[in-house]
C-alpha positions as CSV (number, residue, x, y, z in Angstrom):
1,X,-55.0,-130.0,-53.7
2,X,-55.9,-131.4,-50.4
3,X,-54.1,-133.3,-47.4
4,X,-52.8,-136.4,-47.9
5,X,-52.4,-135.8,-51.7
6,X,-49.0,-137.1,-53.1
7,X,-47.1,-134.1,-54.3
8,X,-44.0,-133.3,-56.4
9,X,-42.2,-130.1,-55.0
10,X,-39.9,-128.2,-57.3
11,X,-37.3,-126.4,-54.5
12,X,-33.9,-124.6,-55.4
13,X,-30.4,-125.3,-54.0
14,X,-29.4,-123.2,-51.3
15,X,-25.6,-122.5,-53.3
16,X,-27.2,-122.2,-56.7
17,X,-30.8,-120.0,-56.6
18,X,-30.8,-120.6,-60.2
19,X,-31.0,-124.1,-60.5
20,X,-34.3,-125.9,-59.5
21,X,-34.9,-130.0,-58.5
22,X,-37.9,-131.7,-57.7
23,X,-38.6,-133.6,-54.3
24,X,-41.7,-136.0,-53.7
25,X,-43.8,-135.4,-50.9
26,X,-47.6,-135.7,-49.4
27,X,-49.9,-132.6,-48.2
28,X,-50.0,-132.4,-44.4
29,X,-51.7,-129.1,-44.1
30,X,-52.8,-126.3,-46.1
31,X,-52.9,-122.6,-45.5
32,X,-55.5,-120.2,-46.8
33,X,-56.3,-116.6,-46.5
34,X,-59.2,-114.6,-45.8
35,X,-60.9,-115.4,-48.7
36,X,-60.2,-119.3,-48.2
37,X,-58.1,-119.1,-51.4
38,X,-55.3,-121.4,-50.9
39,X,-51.9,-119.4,-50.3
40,X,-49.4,-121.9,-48.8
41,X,-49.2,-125.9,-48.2
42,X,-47.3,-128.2,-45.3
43,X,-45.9,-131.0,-47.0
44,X,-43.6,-133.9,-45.7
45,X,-40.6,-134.7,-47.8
46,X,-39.6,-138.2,-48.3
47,X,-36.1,-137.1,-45.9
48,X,-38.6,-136.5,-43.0
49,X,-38.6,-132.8,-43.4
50,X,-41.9,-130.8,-43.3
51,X,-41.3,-127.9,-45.3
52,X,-44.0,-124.7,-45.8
53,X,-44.5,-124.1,-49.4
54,X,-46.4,-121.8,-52.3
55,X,-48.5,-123.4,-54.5
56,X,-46.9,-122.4,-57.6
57,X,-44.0,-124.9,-56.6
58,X,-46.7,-127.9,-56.0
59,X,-47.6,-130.0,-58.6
60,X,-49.9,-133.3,-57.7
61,X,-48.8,-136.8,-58.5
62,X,-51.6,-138.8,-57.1
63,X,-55.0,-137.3,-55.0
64,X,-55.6,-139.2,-51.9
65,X,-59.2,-140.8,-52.1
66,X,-61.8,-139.6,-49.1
67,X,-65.3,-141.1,-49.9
């Protein structure tokens, strides 16, 4: 996963934490720790939203090509 990958997000409803849905979205930023093991992503919703998320949520629809 890197930025500017197109991603699929699965989030939960805010009234129902049971109950998950899956938003599109592309990689804006990525967050690692000290061991530059990637903990947490930035991505841009397709509402305009930029929304900090774990990478057990992310799955990637399309990689972004950087030669």
């Amino acid at each position: 996963m890197k930025i500017g990958d197109m991603v699929s997000v699965s989030m939960r409803y805010d009234h129902n934490k049971h109950v998950y849905y899956d938003r599109i979205g592309i990689i804006v930023d990525t967050w690692t720790n000290h061991k530059n093991k990637l903990q947490t992503l930035d991505v841009l919703l397709e509402n305009g939203e930029i929304k900090n998320v774990g990478t057990w949520a992310i799955e990637v629809i399309s990689e972004s090509y950087r030669p």
